[in-house]
C-alpha positions in Angstrom: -1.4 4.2 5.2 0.1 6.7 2.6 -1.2 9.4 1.9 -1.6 9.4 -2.0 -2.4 5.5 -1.5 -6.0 4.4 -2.6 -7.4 0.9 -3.0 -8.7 -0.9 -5.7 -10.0 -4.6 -6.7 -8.8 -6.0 -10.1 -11.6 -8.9 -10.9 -10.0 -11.5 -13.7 -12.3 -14.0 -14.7 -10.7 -17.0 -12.2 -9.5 -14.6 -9.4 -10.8 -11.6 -7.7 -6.9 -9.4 -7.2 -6.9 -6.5 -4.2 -4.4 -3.9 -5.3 -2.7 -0.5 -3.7 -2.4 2.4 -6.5 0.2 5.0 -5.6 1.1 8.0 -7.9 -0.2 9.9 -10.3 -3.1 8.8 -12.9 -0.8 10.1 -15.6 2.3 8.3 -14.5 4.6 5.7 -16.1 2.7 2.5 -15.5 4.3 0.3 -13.4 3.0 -2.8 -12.0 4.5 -4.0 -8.8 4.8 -7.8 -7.7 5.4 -8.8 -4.6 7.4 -11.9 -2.9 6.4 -14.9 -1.1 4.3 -14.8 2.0 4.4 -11.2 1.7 1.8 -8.5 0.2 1.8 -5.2 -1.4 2.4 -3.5 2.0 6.1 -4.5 1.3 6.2 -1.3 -1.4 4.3 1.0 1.8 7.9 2.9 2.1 9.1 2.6 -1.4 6.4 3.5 -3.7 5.8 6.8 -2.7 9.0 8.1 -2.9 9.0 7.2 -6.7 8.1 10.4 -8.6 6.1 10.3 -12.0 4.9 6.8 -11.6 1.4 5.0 -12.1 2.0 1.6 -9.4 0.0 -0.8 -9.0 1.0 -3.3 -6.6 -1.0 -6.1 -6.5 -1.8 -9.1 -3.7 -0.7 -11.5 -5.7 -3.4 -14.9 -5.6 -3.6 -16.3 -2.4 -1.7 -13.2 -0.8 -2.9 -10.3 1.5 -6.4 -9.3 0.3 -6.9 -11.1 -2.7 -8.5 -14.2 -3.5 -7.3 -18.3 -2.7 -7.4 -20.0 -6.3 -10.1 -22.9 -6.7 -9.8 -25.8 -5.0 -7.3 -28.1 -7.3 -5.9 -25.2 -8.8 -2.5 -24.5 -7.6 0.3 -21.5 -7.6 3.0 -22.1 -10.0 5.1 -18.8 -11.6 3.3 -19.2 -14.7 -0.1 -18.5 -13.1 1.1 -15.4 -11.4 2.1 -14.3 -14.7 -1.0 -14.6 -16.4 -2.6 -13.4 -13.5 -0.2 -10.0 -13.8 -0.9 -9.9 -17.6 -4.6 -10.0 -17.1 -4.7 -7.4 -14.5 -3.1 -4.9 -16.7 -5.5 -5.4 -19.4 -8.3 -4.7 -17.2 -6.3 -1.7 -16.1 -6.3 -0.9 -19.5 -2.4 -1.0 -19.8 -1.0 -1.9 -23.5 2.7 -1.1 -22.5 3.7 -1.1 -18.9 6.7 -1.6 -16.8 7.3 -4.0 -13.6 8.7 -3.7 -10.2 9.6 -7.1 -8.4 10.8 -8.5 -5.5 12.0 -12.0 -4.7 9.3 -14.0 -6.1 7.4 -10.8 -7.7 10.9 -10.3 -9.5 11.0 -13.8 -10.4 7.6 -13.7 -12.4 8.1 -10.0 -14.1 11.1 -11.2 -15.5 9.2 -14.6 -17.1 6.7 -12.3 -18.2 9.1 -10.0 -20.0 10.7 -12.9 -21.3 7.0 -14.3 -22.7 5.6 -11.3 -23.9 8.5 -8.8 -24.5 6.2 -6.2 -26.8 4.5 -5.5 -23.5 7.2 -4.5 -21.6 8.9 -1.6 -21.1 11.2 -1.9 -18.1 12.2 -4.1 -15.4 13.2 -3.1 -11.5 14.2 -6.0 -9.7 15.1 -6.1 -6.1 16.8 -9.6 -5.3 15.4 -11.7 -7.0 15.7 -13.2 -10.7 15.3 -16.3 -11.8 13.6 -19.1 -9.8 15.2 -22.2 -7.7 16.5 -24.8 -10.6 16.0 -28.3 -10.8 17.3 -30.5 -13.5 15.3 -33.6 -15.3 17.1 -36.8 -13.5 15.4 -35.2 -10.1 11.5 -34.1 -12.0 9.8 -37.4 -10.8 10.9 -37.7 -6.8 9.7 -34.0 -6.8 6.6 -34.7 -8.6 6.0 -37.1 -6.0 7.0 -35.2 -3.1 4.5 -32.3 -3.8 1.7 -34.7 -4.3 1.8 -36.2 -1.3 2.4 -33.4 0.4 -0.8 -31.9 -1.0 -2.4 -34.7 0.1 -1.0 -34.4 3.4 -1.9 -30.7 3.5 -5.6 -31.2 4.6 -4.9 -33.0 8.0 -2.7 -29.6 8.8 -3.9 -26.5 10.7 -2.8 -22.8 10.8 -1.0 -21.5 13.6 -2.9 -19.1 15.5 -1.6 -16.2 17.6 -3.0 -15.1 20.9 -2.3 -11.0 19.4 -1.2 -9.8 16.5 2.2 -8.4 18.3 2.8 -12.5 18.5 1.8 -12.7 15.1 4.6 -9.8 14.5 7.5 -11.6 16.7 7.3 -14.9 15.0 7.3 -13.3 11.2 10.2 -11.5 12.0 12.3 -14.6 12.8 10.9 -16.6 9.7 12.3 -18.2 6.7 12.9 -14.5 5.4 13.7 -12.4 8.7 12.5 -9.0 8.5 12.6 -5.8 10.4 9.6 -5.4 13.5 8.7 -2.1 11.1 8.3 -4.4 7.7 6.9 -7.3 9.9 3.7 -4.7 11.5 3.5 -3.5 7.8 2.6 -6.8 6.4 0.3 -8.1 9.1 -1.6 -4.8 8.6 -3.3 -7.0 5.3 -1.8 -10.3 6.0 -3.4 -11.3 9.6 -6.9 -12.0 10.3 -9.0 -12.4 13.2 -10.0 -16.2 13.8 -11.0 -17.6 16.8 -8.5 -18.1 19.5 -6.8 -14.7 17.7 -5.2 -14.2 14.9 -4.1 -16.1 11.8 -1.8 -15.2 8.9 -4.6 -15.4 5.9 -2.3 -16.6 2.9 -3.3 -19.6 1.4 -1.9 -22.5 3.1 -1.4 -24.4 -0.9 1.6 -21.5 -0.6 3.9 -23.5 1.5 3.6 -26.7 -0.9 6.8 -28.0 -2.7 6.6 -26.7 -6.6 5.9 -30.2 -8.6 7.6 -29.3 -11.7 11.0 -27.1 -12.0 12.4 -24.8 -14.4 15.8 -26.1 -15.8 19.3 -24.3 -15.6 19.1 -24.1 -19.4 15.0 -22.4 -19.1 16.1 -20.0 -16.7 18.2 -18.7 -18.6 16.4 -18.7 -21.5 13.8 -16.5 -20.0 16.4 -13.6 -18.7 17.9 -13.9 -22.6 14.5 -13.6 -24.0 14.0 -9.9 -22.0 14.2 -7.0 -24.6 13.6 -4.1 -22.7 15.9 -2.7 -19.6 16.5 -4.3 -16.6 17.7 -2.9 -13.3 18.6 -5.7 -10.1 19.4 -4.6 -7.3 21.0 -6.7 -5.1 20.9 -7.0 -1.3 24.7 -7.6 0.2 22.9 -9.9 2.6 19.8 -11.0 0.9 19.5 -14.3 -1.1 21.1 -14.0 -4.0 24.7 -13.1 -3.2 24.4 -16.8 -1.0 23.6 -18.9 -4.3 26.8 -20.1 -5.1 26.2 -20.0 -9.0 24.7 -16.6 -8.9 28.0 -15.0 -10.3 28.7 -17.2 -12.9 25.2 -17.3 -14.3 24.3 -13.4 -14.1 27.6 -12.6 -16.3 26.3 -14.5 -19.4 24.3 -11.4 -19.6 24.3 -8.3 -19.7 22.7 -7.1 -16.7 22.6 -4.0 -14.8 24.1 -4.3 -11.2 23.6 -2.5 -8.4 24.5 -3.8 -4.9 22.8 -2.5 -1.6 23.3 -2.7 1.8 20.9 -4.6 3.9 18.6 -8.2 3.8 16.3 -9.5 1.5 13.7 -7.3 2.4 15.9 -3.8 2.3 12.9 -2.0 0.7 10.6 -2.4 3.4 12.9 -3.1 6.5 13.9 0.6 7.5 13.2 4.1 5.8 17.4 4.0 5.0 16.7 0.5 2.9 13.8 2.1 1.3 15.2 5.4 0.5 18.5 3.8 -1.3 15.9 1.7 -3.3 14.2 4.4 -4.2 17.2 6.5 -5.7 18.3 3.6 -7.5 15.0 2.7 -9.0 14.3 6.4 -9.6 17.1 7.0 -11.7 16.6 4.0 -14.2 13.1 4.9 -14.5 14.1 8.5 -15.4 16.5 7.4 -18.2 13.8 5.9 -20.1 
């Protein structure tokens, strides 16, 4: 654990959020949204080698240490978003920035884009917009994720035999990590069930999305964001692979930066974290 690093519990109404604060009390208030299947151990390395910030970085709902949403309820990108929303206000935040990765990214800039008064400055790392799918494909999907949610309760979670198992088999998942960023997240994402261990995530996580944003609302969210916005991105992460990815980020004017390393660069090695941090250090300071 870091050393300036302190926990705290965010209660909503609906959800009960578990949160890491790192920085100063007086610092620039940056909330700090992680991605899929991960938890806010992924900002261990990187948030405390920002100076003069206030972070907060959140389990997201049905992440690390926070609460599973009610049964029927479900996780789309707008939930997380007024899930992030609501946690500031109880954090007493009228104006704050974000910090995002993959799927954390995704949502801070839909929240920027929904309520842009509130927002004073984006950091992205790989990650933008969400996966797009247009209209002529909305019903097979809709029917694909209802099944499978139907489908979902005759499944069981994998259980490990040791949490160094646990470790192995994260590292070679859908995202590869690093064995360093892989221990970091089991630290809050594993817990003990019988047999061993279990990765504690909601299992309504891995479910198909029912309903897609367009091309066209994609893009009207990034267009919608008034205040800056920084995205870095990873040389071998996910976004460099999307084949539209450079056609669609210049209709806007975006600022750039690419790093070396995987989709996880922040969290994968102390090198990763410490080029992040420069990077996001020095937009911060030009506010």
């Amino acid at each position: 654990m870091s050393a300036s690093v302190r926990e705290i519990r965010i209660q909503l109404p609906h959800i009960d959020l578990a949160a890491r604060v790192y920085g100063p009390e007086d610092g620039q208030p940056v909330l700090a949204l992680h991605g899929w299947l991960d938890n806010s151990m992924t900002f261990d390395l990187l948030a405390p080698k920002l100076r003069g910030l206030r972070i907060v970085a959140i389990d997201m709902a049905g992440h690390g240490h926070s609460g599973h949403r009610a049964p029927g309820a479900g996780y789309q990108l707008w939930d997380y978003a007024l899930d992030a929303l609501m946690a500031t206000q109880q954090l007493g935040w009228d104006k704050f920035s974000l910090l995002g990765h993959s799927l954390g990214g995704i949502v801070s800039v839909m929240l920027a884009g929904a309520v842009p008064e509130r927002i004073e400055r984006i950091a992205l790392i790989d990650g933008l917009v969400p996966d797009t799918g247009e209209a002529d494909k909305t019903p097979q999907k809709l029917g694909q994720a209802l099944l499978a949610q139907i489908d979902l309760a005759a499944k069981k979670k994998t259980v490990y035999t040791s949490i160094e198992q646990a470790v192995q088999v994260r590292m070679r998942g859908f995202m590869p990590v690093s064995q360093l960023a892989s221990e970091l997240l089991a630290q809050r994402g594993l817990s003990p069930v019988a047999g061993g261990y279990s990765w504690s995530s909601d299992s309504r996580l891995t479910l198909p999305s029912p309903l897609r944003l367009t091309m066209a609302h994609a893009s009207a969210f990034v267009r919608a964001v008034q205040c800056p916005m920084k995205l870095i991105v990873a040389e071998q992460g996910v976004l460099v692979k999307e084949p539209d990815f450079a056609t669609f980020t210049e209709a806007f004017p975006l600022d750039m930066q690419h790093l070396p390393g995987g989709h996880h660069l922040h969290v994968d090695d102390e090198q990763g974290a410490q080029a992040v941090a420069e990077c996001v250090q020095a937009f911060f300071a030009a506010s």
